[in-house]
Short mmCIF file of the C-alpha atoms (twelve columns), coordinates in Angstrom:
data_MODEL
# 
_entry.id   MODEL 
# 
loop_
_atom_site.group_PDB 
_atom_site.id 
_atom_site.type_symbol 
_atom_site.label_atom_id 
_atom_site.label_alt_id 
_atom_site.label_comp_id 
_atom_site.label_asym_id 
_atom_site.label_seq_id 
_atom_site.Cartn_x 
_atom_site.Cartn_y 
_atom_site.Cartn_z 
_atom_site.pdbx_PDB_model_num 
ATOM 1   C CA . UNK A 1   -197.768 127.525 -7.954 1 
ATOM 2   C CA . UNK A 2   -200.374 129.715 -5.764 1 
ATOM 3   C CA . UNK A 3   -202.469 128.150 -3.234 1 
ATOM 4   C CA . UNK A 4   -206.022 129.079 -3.786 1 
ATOM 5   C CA . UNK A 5   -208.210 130.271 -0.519 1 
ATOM 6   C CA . UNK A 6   -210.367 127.428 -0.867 1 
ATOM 7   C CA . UNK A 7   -206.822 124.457 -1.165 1 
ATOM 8   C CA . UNK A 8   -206.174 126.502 2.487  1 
ATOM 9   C CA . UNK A 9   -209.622 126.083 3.894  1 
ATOM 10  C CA . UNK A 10  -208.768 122.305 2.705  1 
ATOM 11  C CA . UNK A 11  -205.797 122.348 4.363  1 
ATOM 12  C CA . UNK A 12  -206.865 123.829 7.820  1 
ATOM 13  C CA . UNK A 13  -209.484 121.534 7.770  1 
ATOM 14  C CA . UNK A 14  -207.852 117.995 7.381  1 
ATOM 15  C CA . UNK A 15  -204.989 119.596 10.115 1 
ATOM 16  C CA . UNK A 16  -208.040 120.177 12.472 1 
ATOM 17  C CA . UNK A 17  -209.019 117.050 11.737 1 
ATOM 18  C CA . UNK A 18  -205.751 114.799 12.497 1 
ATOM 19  C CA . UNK A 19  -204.565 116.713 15.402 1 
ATOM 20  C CA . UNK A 20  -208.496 116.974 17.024 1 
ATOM 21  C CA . UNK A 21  -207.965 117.526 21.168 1 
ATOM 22  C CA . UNK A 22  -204.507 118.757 20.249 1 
ATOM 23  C CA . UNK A 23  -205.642 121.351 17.316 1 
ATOM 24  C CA . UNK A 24  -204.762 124.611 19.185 1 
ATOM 25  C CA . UNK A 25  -204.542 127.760 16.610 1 
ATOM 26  C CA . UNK A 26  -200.415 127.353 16.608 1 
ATOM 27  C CA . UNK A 27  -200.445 123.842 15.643 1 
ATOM 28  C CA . UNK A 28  -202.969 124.033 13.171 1 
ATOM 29  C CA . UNK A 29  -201.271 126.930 11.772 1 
ATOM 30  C CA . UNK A 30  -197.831 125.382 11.479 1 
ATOM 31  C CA . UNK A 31  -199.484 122.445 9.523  1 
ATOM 32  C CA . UNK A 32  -200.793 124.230 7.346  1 
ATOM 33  C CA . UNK A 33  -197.548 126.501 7.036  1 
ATOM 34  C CA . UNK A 34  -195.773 123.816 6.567  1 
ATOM 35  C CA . UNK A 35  -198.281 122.106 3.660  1 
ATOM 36  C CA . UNK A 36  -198.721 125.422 2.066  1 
ATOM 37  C CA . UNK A 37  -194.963 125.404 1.465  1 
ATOM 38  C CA . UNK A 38  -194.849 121.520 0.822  1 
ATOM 39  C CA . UNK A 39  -197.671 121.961 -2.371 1 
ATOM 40  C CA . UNK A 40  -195.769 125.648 -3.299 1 
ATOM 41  C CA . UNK A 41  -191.873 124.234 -4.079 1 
ATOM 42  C CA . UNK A 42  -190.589 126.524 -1.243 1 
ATOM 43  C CA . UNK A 43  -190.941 128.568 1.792  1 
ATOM 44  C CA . UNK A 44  -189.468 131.696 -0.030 1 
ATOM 45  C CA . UNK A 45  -191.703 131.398 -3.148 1 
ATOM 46  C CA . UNK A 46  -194.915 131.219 -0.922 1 
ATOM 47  C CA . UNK A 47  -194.181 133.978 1.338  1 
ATOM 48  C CA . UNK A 48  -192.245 136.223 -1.731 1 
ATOM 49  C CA . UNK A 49  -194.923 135.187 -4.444 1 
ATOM 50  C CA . UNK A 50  -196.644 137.845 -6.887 1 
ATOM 51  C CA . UNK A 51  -199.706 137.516 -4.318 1 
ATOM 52  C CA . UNK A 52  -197.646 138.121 -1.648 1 
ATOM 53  C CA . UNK A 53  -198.021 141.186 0.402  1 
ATOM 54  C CA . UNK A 54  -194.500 141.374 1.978  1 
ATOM 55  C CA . UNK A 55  -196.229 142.446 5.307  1 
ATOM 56  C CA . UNK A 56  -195.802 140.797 8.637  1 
ATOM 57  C CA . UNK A 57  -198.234 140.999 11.680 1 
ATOM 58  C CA . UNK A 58  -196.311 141.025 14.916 1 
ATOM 59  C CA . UNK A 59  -197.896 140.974 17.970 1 
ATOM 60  C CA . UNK A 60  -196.137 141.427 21.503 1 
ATOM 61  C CA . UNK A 61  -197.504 141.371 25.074 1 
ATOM 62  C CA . UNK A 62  -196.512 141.402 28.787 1 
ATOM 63  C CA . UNK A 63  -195.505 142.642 32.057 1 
ATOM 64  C CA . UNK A 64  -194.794 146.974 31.443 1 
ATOM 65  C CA . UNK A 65  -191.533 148.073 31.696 1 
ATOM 66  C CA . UNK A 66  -189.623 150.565 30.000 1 
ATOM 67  C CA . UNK A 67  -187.902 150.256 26.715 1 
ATOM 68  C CA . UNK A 68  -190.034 147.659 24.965 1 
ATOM 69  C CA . UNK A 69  -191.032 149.738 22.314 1 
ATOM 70  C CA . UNK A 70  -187.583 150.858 21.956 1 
ATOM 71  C CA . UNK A 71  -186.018 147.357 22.303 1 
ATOM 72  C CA . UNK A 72  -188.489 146.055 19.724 1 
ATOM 73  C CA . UNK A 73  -188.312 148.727 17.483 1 
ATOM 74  C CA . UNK A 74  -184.352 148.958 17.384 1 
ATOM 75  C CA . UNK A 75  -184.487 145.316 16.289 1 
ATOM 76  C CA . UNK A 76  -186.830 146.213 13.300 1 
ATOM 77  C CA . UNK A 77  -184.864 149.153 12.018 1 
ATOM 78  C CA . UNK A 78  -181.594 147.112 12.231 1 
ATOM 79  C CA . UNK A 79  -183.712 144.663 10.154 1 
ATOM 80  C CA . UNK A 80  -184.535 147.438 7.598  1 
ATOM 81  C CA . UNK A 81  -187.959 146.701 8.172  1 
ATOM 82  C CA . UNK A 82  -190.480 149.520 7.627  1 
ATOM 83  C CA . UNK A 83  -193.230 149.963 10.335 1 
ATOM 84  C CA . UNK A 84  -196.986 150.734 8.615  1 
ATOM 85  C CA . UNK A 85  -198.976 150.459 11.765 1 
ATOM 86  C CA . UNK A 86  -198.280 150.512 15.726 1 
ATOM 87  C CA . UNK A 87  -201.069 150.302 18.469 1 
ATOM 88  C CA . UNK A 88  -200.225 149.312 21.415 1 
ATOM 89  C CA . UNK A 89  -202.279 149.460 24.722 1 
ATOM 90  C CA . UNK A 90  -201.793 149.448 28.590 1 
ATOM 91  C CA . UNK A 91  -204.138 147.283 30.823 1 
ATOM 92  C CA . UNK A 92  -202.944 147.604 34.734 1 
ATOM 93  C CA . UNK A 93  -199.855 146.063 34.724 1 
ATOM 94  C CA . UNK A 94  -199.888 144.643 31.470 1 
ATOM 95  C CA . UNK A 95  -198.193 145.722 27.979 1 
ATOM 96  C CA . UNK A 96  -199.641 144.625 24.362 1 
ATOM 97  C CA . UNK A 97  -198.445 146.141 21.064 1 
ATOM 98  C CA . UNK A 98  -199.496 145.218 17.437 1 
ATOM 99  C CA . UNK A 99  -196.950 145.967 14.288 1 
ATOM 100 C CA . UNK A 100 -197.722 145.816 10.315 1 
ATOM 101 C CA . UNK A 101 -194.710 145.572 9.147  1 
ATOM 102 C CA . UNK A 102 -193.073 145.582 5.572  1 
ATOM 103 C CA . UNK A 103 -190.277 142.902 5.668  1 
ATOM 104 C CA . UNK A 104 -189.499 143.538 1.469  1 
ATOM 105 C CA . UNK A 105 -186.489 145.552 1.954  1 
ATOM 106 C CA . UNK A 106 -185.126 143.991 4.884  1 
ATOM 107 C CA . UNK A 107 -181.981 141.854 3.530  1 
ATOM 108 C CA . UNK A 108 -183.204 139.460 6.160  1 
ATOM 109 C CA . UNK A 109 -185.956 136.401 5.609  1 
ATOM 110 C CA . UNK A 110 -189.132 135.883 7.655  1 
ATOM 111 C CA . UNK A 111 -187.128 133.460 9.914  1 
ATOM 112 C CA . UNK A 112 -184.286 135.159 10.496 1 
ATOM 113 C CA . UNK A 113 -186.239 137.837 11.629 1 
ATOM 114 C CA . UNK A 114 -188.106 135.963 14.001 1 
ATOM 115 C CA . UNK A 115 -184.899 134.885 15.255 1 
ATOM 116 C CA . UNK A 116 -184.082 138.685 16.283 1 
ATOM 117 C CA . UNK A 117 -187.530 139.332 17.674 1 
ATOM 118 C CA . UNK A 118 -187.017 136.146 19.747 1 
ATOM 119 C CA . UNK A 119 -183.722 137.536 21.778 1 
ATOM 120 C CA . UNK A 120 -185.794 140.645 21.704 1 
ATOM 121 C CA . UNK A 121 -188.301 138.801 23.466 1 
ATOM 122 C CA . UNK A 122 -186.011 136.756 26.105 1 
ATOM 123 C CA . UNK A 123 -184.307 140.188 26.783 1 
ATOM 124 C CA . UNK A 124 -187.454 142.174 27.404 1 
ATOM 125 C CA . UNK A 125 -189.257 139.253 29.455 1 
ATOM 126 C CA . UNK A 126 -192.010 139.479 26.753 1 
ATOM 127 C CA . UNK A 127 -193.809 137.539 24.105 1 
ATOM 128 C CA . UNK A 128 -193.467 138.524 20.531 1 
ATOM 129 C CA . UNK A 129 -195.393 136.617 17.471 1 
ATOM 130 C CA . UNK A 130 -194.279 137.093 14.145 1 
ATOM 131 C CA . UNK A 131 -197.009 135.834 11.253 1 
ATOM 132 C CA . UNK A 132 -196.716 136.931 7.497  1 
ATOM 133 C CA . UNK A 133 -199.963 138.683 6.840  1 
ATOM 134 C CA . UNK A 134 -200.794 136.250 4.378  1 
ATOM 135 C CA . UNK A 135 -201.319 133.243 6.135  1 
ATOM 136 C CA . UNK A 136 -202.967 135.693 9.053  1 
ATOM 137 C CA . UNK A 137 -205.906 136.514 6.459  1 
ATOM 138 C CA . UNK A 138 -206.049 133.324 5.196  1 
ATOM 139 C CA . UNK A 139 -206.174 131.644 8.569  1 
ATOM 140 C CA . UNK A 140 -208.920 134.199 9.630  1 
ATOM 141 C CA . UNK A 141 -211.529 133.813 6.553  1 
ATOM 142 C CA . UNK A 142 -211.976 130.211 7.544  1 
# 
């Protein structure tokens, strides 16, 4: 079953609504995660559907240092995930980097390779986000 843009809007809505001081983009989002799997059978069948783009935004930010775009990268190709886009940018001190990634060939799921990004992460003294680029457009149009 495939979750139309306008059941999402729904969706986002109504979380919104129930959590309303408490509704920060994260927990809204994991509602709706979590609903959009609920009405779909599965969290594999949502994020693997025909619709599905396979893609995963990652974003990363904090203090520079050498190595992050090594450590984070490494982590990826050990995933057999393919990197489509990389931008990253230096302000002062501070490090951000956004990834498009293809996650289709990895033999890994979206979880399990959040789990890698999140040693990553705890290693490099940095923040890393994984979202599949579905629910990132979705979440964006509303």
């Amino acid at each position: 079953m495939n979750i139309s843009e306008e059941e999402i809007r729904k969706i986002t809505f109504e979380a919104i609504s129930e959590l309303g001081e408490r509704a920060t983009p994260e927990a809204v989002k994991e509602i709706v995660r979590k609903r959009v799997e609920s009405a779909s059978g599965s969290e594999t069948k949502f994020l693997k559907s025909d619709t599905s783009s396979g893609r995963v935004i990652l974003t990363s930010f904090g203090l520079n240092h050498p190595g992050i775009v090594a450590g984070v990268t490494k982590a990826l190709g050990e995933s057999n995930c393919d990197i489509q886009d990389l931008t990253q940018k230096l302000m002062g001190d501070f490090f951000t980097m956004i990834m498009v990634i293809d996650i289709t060939e990895s033999p890994k799921d979206l979880k399990e390779i959040q789990e890698a990004m999140n040693k990553v992460a705890e290693e490099l003294k940095i923040k890393i986000y994984l979202q599949h680029e579905d629910v990132f457009k979705f979440m964006h149009r509303i």
